[in-house]
N, C-alpha and C positions, 0 to 999 in steps of 0.2 A: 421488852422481850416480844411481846406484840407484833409491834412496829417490823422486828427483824423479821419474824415469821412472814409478816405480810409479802416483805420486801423479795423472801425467799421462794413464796409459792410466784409472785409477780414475774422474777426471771423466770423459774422453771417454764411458766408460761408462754414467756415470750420464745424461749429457747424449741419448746413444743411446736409454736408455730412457725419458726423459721426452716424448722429441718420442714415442716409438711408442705412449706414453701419450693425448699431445695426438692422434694418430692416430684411437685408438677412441674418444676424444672425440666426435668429428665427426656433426653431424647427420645422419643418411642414410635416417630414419624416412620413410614417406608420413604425407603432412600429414592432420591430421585433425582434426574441430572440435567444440567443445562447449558448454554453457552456462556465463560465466562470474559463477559467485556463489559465494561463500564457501563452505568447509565446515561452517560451523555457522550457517550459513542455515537456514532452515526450508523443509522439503519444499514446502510449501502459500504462496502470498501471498495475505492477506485482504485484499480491499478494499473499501469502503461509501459507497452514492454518497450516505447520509442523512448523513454531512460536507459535502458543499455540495450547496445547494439548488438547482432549476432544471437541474441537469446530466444532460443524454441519453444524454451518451455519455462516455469516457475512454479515454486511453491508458495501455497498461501497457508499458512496453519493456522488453524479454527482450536483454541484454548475454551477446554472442557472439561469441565468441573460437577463434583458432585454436591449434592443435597442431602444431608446424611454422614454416615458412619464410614471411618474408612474398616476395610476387613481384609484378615489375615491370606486371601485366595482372590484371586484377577475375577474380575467381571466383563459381560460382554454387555454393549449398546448398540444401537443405529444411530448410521447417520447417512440422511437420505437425502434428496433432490426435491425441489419441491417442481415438480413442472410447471403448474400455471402461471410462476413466478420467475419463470427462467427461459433466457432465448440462445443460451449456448448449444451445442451440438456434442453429444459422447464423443470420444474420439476424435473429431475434430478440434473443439476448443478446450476440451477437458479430459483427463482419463478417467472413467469408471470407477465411482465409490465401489469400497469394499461392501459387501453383504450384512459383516458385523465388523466392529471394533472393542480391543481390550484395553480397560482399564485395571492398570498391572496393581497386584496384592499391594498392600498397603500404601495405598496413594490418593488421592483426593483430587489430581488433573491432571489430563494429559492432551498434548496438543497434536491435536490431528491434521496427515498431509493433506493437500487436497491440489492436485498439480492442476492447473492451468497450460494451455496450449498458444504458440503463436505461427502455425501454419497456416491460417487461412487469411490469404491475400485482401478479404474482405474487412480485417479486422484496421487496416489504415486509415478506412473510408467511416466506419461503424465501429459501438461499442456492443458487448452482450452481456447478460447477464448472469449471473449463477447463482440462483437461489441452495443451499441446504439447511436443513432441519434437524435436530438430534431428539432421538425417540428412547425411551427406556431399552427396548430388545426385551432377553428374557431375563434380566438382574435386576433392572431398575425399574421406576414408576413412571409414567409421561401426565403428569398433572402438575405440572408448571404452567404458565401462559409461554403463549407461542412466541411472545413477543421477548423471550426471554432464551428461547432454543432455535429462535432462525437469525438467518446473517446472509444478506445478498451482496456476491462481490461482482464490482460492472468491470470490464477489463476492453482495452482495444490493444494497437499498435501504432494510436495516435497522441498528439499534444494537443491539450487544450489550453485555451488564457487562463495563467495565474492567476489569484486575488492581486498577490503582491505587483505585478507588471504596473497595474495601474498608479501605484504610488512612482513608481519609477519609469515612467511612458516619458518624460521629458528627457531621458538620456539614453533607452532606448527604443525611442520612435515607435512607430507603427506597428502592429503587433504581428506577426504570421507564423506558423506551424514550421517554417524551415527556418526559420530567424531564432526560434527556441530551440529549436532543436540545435543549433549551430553556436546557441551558450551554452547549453549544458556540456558540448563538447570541450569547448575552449573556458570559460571562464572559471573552474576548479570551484561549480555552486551547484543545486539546486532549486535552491531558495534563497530570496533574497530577504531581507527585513520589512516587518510589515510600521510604515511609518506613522501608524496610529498608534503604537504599542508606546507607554510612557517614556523608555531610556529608548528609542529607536537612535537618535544621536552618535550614542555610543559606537553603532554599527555602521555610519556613514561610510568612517572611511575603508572599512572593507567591502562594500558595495560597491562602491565605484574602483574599487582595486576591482576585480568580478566583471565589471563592466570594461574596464579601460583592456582585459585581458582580452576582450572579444571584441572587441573594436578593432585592437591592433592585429588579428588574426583576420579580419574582415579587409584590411588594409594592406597585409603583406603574408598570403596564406600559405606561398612557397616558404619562405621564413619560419612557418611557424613549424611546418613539417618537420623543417631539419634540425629546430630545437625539441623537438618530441619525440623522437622515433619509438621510443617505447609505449604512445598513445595507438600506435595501431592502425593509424588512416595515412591514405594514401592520395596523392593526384598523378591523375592518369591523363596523357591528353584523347582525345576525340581522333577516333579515324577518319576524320573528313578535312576540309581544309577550313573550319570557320576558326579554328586554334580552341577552341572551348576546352574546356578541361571539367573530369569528374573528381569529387573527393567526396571518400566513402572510405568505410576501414573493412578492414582485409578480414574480418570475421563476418563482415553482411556487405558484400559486394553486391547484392542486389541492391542496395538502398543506395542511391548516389543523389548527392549536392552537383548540383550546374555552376562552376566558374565558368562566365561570359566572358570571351574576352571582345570588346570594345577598340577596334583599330582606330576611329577617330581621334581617340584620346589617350590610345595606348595604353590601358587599364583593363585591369580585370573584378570583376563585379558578380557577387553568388546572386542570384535568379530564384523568387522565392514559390511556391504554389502558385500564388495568381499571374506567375511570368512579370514579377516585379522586380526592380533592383534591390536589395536588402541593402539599408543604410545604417547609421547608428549617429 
C-alpha cells in the first residue's frame, strides 16, 4: 500500500511539472516580422530581362512572414529601400515602394510586389541594385537581425556566362552575350545540365537535342522563321546594298541580331558583340 501511494504522489509530480513546463512554453513574445527565404538563399537575386524579350517591366515578390501570432484584424508594416545599398534609380529602374503594407487578418505571409523597370538603355551595358528592408511600421516589432529582413535584387538587360556553359564549351564553342542570347531563343532551354551533378548522364541526350536545335538555326535561320511563326521574330533585310539582314522579334524591334551575309562564300553568318562570327 505504501509502494502505491508512493507511486501516486511520484506521477501527480511529475504531471505538476509538465503542465508548468507547457506554461513557459506559451507564446508571449511581441510579434515581429521578417523576410521569409531560406537560410541558404543567396543574399543577392539576379534577374535579366535579356530572357524575354519586349519586357518593360517585372515583378519580383519579396515573401513576408510573421514572428508571432496570427490575429483576427490586418496589420500594417514597412518596407523600405535601403539607400546605401542600392544603385537603382525610383522611377526609372523601379517604381516607388508603398509607404505601408497590410498583412490581411488572419494570415501569417504575404508576398509583396515590388516592380522593377527595363527603360534605361544603360541597363545592357550595367547591372544595379535594389536593396529593401522590412521594418515593423506601427503593428509589429523590428528586433530581428537585419540579416533576416533585407534582400538585394541586382537586375540588368544583359547575359552573363553560365556555370553550366563551361561543362558544355566543347559543343558550344566560345562563349558571347549574342551567342546566348540566340539559345535561349532557339533551343526550347534555359539551362543546361550541370555535369558534376551524379545522374548528369541521364540528361545528355536532351542537351545536345538543346543544342543540335541552335546549331541548326545558326545554319539555316530563314528555315527556322518559317517553321515558328508563332515564336514572334522576324528577318528584315538591310536598306543598303551589303544584303545583311536583321532578326529580332516584333515585340522589341529595337534589339536586333546581325545576319552577315558573306558573298565570297555565299552564306550567311550572326555577327556577335565583338563583331565576331558566331559558330557552334
Amino acid at each position: 500500500m505504501m509502494k502505491k501511494n508512493l507511486l501516486l504522489i511520484l506521477f501527480a509530480c511529475v504531471a505538476f511539472v509538465a503542465c508548468k513546463k507547457d506554461e513557459k512554453l506559451t507564446y508571449n513574445s511581441p510579434d515581429n516580422i521578417y523576410l521569409n527565404y531560406k537560410s541558404t538563399d543567396p543574399d543577392t537575386i539576379t534577374y535579366s530581362f535579356a530572357y524575354v524579350q519586349g519586357v518593360d517591366r517585372d515583378t519580383v515578390w519579396i515573401p513576408v512572414i510573421i514572428s508571432g501570432q496570427r490575429v483576427n484584424h490586418d496589420r500594417r508594416f514597412v518596407l523600405n529601400v535601403v539607400d546605401t545599398a542600392t544603385t537603382a534609380v525610383p522611377s526609372l529602374h523601379y517604381e516607388p515602394l508603398k509607404d505601408a503594407y497590410t498583412m490581411p487578418a488572419d494570415s501569417g505571409m504575404i508576398h509583396v510586389p515590388v516592380i522593377i523597370k527595363n527603360t534605361d538603355k544603360e541597363l545592357e551595358n550595367k547591372s544595379v541594385t535594389l536593396t529593401v528592408r522590412v521594418s515593423g511600421g506601427q503593428d509589429f516589432g523590428t528586433n530581428l537581425p537585419d540579416t533576416i529582413r533585407k534582400k538585394t535584387i541586382m537586375f540588368s538587360n544583359r547575359l552573363e556566362r553560365p556555370q553550366w556553359w563551361n561543362f558544355w564549351e566543347g559543343e558550344l564553342k566560345t562563349y558571347s552575350r549574342t551567342k546566348h542570347q540566340l539559345f535561349l531563343i532557339t533551343s526550347g532551354t534555359r539551362d543546361m545540365v550541370d555535369l558534376s551533378t551524379p545522374d548528369f548522364y541521364l540528361y545528355i541526350p536532351r542537351c545536345l537535342y538543346y543544342i543540335e536545335n541552335t546549331r541548326t538555326f545558326l545554319k539555316y535561320p530563314f528555315d527556322w522563321i518559317r517553321q515558328h511563326p508563332d515564336a514572334g521574330y522576324v528577318l528584315t533585310k538591310r536598306n543598303d546594298s551589303s544584303g545583311d539582314y536583321d532578326f529580332y522579334s516584333v515585340n522589341a524591334p529595337d534589339k536586333k541580331f546581325l545576319l552577315k551575309y558573306f558573298s565570297s562564300v555565299d552564306q550567311y553568318k550572326f555577327i556577335d558583340e565583338n563583331n565576331k562570327e558566331i559558330t557552334m
